[in-house]
C-alpha positions, 0 to 999 in steps of 0.5 A, spaced: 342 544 427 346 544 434 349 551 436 356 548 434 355 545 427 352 551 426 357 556 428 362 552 425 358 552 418 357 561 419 365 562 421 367 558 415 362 561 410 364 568 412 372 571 410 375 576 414 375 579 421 369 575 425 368 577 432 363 575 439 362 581 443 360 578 450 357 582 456 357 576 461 350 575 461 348 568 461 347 568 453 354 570 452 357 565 457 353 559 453 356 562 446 363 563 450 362 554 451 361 554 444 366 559 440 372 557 446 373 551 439 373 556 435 379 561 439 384 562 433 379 564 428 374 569 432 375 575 436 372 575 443 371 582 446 367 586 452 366 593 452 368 596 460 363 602 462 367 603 468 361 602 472 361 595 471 358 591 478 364 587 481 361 581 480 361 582 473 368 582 473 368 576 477 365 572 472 369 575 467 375 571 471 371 565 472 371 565 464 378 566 463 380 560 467 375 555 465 377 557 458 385 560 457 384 559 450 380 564 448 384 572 449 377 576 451 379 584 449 377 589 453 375 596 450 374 602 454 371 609 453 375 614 452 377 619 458 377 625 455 369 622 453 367 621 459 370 626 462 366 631 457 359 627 459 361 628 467 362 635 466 356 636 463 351 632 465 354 630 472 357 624 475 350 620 475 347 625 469 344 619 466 338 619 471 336 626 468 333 625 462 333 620 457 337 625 452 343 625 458 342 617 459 342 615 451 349 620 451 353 615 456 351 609 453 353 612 447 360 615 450 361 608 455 359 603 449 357 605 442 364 609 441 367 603 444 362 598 440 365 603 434 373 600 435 372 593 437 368 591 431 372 596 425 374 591 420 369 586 422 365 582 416 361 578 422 359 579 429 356 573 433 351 576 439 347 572 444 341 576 443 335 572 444 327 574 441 324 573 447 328 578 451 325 586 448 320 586 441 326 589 437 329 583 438 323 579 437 324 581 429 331 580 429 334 574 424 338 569 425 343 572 420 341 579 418 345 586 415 347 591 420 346 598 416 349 602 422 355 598 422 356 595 416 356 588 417 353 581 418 351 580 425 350 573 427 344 571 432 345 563 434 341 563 440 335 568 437 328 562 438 333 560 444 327 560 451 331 562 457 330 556 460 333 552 455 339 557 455 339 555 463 340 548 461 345 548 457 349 552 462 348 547 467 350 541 463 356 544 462 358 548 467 359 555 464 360 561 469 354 564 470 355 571 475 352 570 482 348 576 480 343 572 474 340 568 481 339 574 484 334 575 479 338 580 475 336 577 469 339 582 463 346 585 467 349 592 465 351 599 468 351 598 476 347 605 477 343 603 472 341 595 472 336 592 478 334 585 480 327 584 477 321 582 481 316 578 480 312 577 473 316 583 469 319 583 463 326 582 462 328 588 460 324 592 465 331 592 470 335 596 465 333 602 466 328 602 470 325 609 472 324 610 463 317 608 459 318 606 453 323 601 449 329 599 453 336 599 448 342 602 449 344 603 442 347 597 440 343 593 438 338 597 434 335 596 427 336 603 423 330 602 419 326 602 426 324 607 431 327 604 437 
């Protein structure tokens, strides 16, 4: 089933609040294309870190301009939280430890994560399988115990390239970053182009061994 017809079908069997959280990645700007019909009945939104790169914020505008119909909501962290984390931990703390850098993505995205999606029956993402083994066990539709909600995967046994297509056929925004070999785009400090042959994720967070989430996307009843 296309993407659209599908989204279609989802949003109209689940009532209440639906929102699409997007990063800006090349996923998310695939799913902007295919929700953008859908602005008056789904919430859009992005989680601000504050250490975002600028060209993150480039295609953020790019987004809004190619579509004025969709509002996206930013969410920031909040000052005292980061304030806390800094003084404690330091500016670049997130380099010292695992513990450090798990606790600034809690306070820059998951608390954040926490208020855009309060009240919410459906979350749409643009999680792919191939992108992390947590993902490679995902579902298309599946109960989110952490956050009590379903969460909604459309892009799931989407391949890379098909993804790269999709947005070429239509135009969509992509950062100047995704060319330059940034495959999975996050915090600036924490974030690095890929080189050749690595896994996609191995960017993000690239001085850890091991498993590489920041804590939104992780299935409870797991150890990731």
């Amino acid at each position: 089933m296309a993407i659209n017809d599908a989204l279609a079908l989802v949003i109209d069997f689940f009532e209440g609040k639906k929102v699409f959280s997007t990063s800006f990645g090349i996923e998310d700007q695939l799913l902007t294309h295919y929700i953008a019909p859908f602005a008056n009945r789904v919430e859009v939104f992005t989680l601000d870190t504050g250490r975002q790169f600028n060209e993150t914020y480039e295609v953020f505008q790019r987004t809004q301009n190619k579509y004025p119909l969709i509002n996206i909501k930013t969410f920031f962290p909040d000052e005292t939280d980061i304030a806390a984390y800094v003084n404690t931990n330091g500016v670049n703390g997130f380099y010292n430890s695992v513990e450090s850098r798990k606790e600034c993505c809690r306070v820059r995205k998951v608390v954040p994560l926490q208020k855009a999606i309060a009240g919410a029956s459906l979350w749409i993402t643009g999680l792919r399988a191939e992108q992390s083994q947590n993902r490679e066990e995902m579902e298309f539709l599946e109960w989110d115990e952490a956050n009590q909600l379903v969460k909604y995967n459309p892009l799931l046994h989407y391949s890379l390239k098909e993804v790269e297509q999709l947005t070429n056929v239509f135009n969509i925004p992509v950062s100047s970053l995704y060319k330059k070999g940034y495959l999975s785009i996050g915090c600036a400090p924490c974030t690095r182009a890929l080189l050749e042959g690595e896994d996609f994720r191995a960017g993000r967070w690239w001085w850890e061994n091991g498993k590489k989430e920041c804590g939104l996307h992780i299935h409870s009843d797991k150890n990731y």
